[in-house]
C-alpha positions in Angstrom: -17.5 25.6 8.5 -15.5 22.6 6.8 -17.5 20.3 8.9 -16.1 16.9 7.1 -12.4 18.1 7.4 -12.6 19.3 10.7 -15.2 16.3 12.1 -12.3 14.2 10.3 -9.6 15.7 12.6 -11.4 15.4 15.6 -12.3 11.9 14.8 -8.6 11.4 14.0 -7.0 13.2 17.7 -9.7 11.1 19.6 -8.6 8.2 18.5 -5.6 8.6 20.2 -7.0 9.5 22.8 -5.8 13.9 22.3 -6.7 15.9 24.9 -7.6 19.4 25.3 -9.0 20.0 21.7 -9.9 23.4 20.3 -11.0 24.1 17.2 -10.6 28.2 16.3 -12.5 29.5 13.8 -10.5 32.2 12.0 -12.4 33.3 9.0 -13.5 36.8 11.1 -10.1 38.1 11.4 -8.0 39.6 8.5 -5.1 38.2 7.3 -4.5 34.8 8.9 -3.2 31.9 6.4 -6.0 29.7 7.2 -9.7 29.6 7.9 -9.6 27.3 10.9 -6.9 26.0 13.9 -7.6 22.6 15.4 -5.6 22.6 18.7 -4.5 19.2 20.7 -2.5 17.7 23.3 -0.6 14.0 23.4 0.6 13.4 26.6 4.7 12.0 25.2 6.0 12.7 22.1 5.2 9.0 21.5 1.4 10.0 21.7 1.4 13.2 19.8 3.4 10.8 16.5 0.1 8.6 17.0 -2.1 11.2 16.9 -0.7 13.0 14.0 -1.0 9.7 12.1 -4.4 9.0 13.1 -5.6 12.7 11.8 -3.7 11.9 8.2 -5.4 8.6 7.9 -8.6 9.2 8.8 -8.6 12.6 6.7 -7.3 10.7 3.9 -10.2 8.2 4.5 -13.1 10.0 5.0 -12.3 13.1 2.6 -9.3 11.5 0.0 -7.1 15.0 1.4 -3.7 15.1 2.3 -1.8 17.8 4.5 0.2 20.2 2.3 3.1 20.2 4.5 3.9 18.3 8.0 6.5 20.0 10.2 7.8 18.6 13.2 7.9 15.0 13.2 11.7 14.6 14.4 11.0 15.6 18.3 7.3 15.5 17.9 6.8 18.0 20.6 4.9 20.0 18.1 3.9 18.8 15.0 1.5 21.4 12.5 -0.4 19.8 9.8 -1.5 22.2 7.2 -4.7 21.5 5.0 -4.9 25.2 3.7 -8.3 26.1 5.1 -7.5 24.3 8.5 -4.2 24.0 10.3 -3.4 20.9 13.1 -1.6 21.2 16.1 -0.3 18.8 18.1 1.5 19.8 21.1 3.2 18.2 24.2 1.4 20.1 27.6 4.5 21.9 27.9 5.3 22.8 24.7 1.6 23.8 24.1 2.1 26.5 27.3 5.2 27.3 26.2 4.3 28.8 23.2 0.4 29.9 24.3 -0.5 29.6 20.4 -4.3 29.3 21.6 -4.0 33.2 23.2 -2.1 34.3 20.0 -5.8 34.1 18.6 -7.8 35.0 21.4 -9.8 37.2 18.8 -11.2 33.7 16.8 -14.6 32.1 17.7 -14.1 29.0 19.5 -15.9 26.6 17.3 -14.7 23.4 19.9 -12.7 23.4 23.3 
């Protein structure tokens, strides 16, 4: 497991007070686009903004990495950070049921949650 990177995540959604965090480990199941999901809920899209800030900078402080790519930032009712091995998201409660992206992958190991 990328226990910095992921530890760093964590650190970075509880800062800000995330909710509901699961961290998927993927690595068992064939052809997925990343190694891990780290899964999270902010309360208002005000919240999940904050929280997706908090994971870059304290990613970028405790490991010096970046996210490849950020999408969702305009409505922030879902925002996915993607650090190649581990993907972030950051979901309002309702868009979070809506979509059910934590059942897509029923077949990962739950690492967290």
């Amino acid at each position: 497991m990328k226990n910095k990177l992921i530890d760093a995540i964590v650190a970075g959604i509880e800062e800000k007070k995330g909710q509901n965090i699961t961290v998927l480990d993927l690595r068992g199941i064939g052809d997925t686009i990343t190694q891990y999901l780290v899964i999270c809920e902010g309360n208002t899209p005000i919240q999940v903004n904050a929280i997706q800030d908090s994971v870059w900078d304290e990613v970028h402080k405790r490991t010096g990495e970046k996210p490849v790519s950020t999408d969702g930032t305009r409505n922030c009712l879902w925002v996915a950070m993607d650090y190649v091995d581990v993907a972030v998201h950051v979901f309002v409660p309702e868009a979070r049921t809506f979509y059910d992206i934590d059942n897509l992958w029923e077949d990962a190991v739950m690492v967290k949650g």
